[in-house]
C-alpha positions as CSV (number, residue, x, y, z in Angstrom):
1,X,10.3,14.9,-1.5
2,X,10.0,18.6,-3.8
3,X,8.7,21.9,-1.5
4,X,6.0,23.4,-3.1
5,X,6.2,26.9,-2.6
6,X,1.7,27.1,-1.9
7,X,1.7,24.4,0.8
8,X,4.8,24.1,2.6
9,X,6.3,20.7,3.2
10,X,5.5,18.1,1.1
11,X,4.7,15.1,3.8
12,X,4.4,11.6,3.0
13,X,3.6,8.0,4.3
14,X,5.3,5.1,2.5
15,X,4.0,1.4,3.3
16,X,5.5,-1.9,2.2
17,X,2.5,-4.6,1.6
18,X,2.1,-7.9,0.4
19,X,-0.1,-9.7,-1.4
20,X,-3.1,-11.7,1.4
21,X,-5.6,-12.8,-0.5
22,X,-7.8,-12.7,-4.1
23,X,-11.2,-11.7,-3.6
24,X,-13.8,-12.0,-6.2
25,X,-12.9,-9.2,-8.6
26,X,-10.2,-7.7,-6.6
27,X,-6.9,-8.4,-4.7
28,X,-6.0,-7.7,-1.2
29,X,-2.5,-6.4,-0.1
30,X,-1.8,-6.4,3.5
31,X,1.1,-3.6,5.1
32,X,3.8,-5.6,6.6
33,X,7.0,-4.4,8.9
34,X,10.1,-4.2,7.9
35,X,10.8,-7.9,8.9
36,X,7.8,-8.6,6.8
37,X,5.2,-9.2,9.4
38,X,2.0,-8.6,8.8
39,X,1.2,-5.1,10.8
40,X,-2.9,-4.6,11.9
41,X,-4.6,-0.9,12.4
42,X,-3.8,-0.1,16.6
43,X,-0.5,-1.9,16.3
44,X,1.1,0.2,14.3
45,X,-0.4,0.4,10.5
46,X,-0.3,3.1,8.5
47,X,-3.1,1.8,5.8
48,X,-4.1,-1.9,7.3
49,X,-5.3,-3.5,4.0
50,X,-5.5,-2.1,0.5
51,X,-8.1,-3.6,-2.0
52,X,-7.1,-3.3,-6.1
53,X,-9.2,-4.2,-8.5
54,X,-7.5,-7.0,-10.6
55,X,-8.6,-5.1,-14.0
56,X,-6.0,-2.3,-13.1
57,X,-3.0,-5.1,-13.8
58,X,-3.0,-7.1,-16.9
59,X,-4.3,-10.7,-16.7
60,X,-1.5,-12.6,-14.6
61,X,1.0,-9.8,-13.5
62,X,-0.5,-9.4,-10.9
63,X,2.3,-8.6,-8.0
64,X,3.0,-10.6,-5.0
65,X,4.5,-7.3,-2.8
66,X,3.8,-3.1,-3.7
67,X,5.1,-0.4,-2.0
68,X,2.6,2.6,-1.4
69,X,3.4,6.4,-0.9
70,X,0.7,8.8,0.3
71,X,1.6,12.7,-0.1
72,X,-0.2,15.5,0.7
């Protein structure tokens, strides 16, 4: 990742997660290893579960797998 020249170090998290479960107006994406095993908070998640609301994709593309960075 880019230095900015304020903070430092850019640092960053990136997650692999899959798609768990729909909810009522939203999906669910559970992190996963690199094997693809589902990973839980204490044993090693960085995020556990991550909830997106299904208006942010268009009806039916919907992914089955996303990747997620946090920066800071």
């Amino acid at each position: 990742m880019a230095k900015s020249t304020t903070q430092g170090a850019i640092k960053a998290v990136n997650v692999n997660m899959i798609l768990d479960r729909e909810t009522k107006g939203a999906l669910r994406y559970q992190e996963v290893n690199e094997q693809g095993a589902a990973l839980e908070i204490g044993a090693g998640a960085k995020i556990g579960t991550l909830y997106v609301r299904k208006d942010a994709y268009p009806q039916g593309t919907a992914p089955k797998a996303v990747s997620v960075t946090i920066a800071w």
